[in-house]
C-alpha positions as CSV (number, residue, x, y, z in Angstrom):
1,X,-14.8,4.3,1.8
2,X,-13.7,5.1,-2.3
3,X,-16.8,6.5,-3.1
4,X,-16.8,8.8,0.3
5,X,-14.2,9.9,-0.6
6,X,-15.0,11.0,-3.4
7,X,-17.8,12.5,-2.4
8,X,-15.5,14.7,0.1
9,X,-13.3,15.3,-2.6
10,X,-16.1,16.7,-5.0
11,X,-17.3,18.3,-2.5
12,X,-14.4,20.3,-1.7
13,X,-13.8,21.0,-5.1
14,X,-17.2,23.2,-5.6
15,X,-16.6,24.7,-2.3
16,X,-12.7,25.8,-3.0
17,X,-12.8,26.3,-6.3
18,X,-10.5,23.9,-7.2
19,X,-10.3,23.5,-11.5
20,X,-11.2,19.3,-11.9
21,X,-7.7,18.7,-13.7
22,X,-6.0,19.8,-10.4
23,X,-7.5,16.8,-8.8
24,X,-7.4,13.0,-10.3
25,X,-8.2,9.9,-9.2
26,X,-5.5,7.7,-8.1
27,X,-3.8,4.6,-9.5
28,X,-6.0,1.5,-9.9
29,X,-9.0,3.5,-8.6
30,X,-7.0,3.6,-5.1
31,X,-8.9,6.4,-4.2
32,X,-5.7,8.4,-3.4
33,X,-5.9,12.2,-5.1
34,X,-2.9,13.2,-6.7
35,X,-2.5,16.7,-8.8
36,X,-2.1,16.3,-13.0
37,X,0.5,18.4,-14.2
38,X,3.4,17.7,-16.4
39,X,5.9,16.1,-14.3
40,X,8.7,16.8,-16.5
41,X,8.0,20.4,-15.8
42,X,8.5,20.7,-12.3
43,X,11.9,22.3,-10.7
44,X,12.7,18.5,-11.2
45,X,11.5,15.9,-13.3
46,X,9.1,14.4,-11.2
47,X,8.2,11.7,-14.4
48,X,7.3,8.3,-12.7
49,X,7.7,9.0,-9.4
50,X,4.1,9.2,-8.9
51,X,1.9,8.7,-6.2
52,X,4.5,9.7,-3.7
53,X,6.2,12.6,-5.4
54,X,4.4,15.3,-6.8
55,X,5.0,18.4,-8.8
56,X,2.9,21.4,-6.8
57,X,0.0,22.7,-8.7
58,X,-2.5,24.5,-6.4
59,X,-2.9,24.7,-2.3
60,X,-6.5,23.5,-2.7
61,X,-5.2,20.4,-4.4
62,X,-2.5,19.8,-1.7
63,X,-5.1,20.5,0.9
64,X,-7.2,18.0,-0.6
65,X,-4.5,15.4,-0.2
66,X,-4.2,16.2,3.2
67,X,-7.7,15.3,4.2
68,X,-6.6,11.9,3.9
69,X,-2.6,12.0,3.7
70,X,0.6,13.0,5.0
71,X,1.7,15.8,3.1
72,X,4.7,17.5,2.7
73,X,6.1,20.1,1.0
74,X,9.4,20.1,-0.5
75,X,10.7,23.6,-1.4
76,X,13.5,22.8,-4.0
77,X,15.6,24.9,-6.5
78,X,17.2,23.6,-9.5
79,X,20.4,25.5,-8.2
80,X,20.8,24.0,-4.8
81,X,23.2,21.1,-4.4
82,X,21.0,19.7,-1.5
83,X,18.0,19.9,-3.4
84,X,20.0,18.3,-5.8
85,X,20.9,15.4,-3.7
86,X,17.4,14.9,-2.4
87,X,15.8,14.7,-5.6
88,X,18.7,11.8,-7.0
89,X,17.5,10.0,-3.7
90,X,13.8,10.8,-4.4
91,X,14.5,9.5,-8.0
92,X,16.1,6.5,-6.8
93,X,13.5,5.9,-4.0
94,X,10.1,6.9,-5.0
95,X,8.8,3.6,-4.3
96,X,10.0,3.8,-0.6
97,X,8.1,6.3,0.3
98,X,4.7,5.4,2.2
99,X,1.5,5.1,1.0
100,X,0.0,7.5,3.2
101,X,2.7,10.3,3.0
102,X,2.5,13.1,-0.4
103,X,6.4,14.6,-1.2
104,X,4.7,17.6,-3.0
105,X,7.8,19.4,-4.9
106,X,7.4,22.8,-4.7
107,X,9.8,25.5,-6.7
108,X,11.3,27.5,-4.5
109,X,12.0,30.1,-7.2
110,X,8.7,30.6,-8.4
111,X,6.5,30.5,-5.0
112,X,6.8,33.5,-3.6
113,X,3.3,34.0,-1.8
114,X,3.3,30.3,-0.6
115,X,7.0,31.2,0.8
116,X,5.4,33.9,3.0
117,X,2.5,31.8,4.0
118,X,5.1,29.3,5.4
119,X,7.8,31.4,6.5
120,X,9.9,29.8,4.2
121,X,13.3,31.7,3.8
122,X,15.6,29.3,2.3
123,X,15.7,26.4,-0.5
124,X,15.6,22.5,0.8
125,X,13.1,23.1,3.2
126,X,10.6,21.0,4.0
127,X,6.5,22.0,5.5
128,X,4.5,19.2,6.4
129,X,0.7,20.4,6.4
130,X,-2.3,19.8,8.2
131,X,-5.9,18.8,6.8
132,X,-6.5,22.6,6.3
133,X,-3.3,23.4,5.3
134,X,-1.9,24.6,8.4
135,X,1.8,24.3,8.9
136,X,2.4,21.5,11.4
137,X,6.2,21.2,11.3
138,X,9.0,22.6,9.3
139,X,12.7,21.4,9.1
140,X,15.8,21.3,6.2
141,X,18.8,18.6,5.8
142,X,17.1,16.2,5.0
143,X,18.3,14.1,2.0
144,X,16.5,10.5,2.1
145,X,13.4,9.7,1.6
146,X,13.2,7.8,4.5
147,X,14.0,10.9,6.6
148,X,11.5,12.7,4.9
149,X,9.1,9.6,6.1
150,X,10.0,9.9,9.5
151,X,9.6,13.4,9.7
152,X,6.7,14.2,8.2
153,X,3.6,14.9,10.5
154,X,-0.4,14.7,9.8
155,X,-3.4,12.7,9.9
């Protein structure tokens, strides 16, 4: 299954375009695909909250995740007192969140196109995202990560 995987992953790679630092392998060759960026320079330090939480880096990277994942999309601000409040309970709870669900943090301030993809009008929203990246359900108010959990959609 690892190595299919990462066949499918390679794979998609050539065909999107996808740079190879976008995509790494997982923890403890898990097999998971997560993006590499600096997590400390996300809307939110996202530093050690890995696997689960993720700063965005590209769609195809996402996309990639969600061959295989739940993913969702967390549009955030630094400015936004929910946001705020979801990310101390993110912080807090990273290792809550399942191993087959992807909080991608995504800033709300500096996404404009993927905002009009989504139809994303307002900060503290969340997108969860089919395998193609199709939008499969989109909600805000949410604070926990286990409400995150049970809302997110996929697979």
């Amino acid at each position: 299954m690892k190595k299919s995987l990462s066949v499918i992953v390679m794979a998609y790679v050539l065909i999107a375009g996808v740079q190879a630092q976008d995509i790494v392998q997982g923890p403890a060759g898990a097999g998971d695909a997560m993006m590499s960026v600096d997590p400390s320079k996300a809307v939110f330090d996202l530093s050690g909250l890995a696997p689960g939480v993720i700063p965005f880096t590209s769609e195809a990277a996402a996309q990639a995740i969600a061959s295989h994942k739940r993913v969702v999309y967390f549009f955030a601000a630094s400015w936004c007192p929910t946001c705020r409040q979801t990310y101390r309970d993110l912080k807090a709870n990273a290792r809550m969140v399942p191993s087959d669900l992807v909080i991608v943090v995504v800033d709300y301030d500096k996404s404009a196109a993927l905002k009009a993809k989504y139809g994303i009008s307002y900060q503290h929203t969340f997108v969860s995202l089919g395998s193609k990246g199709e939008k499969l359900k989109v909600w805000s108010g949410t604070t926990k990560v286990a409400e995150i959990a049970r809302n997110a959609v996929g697979m």
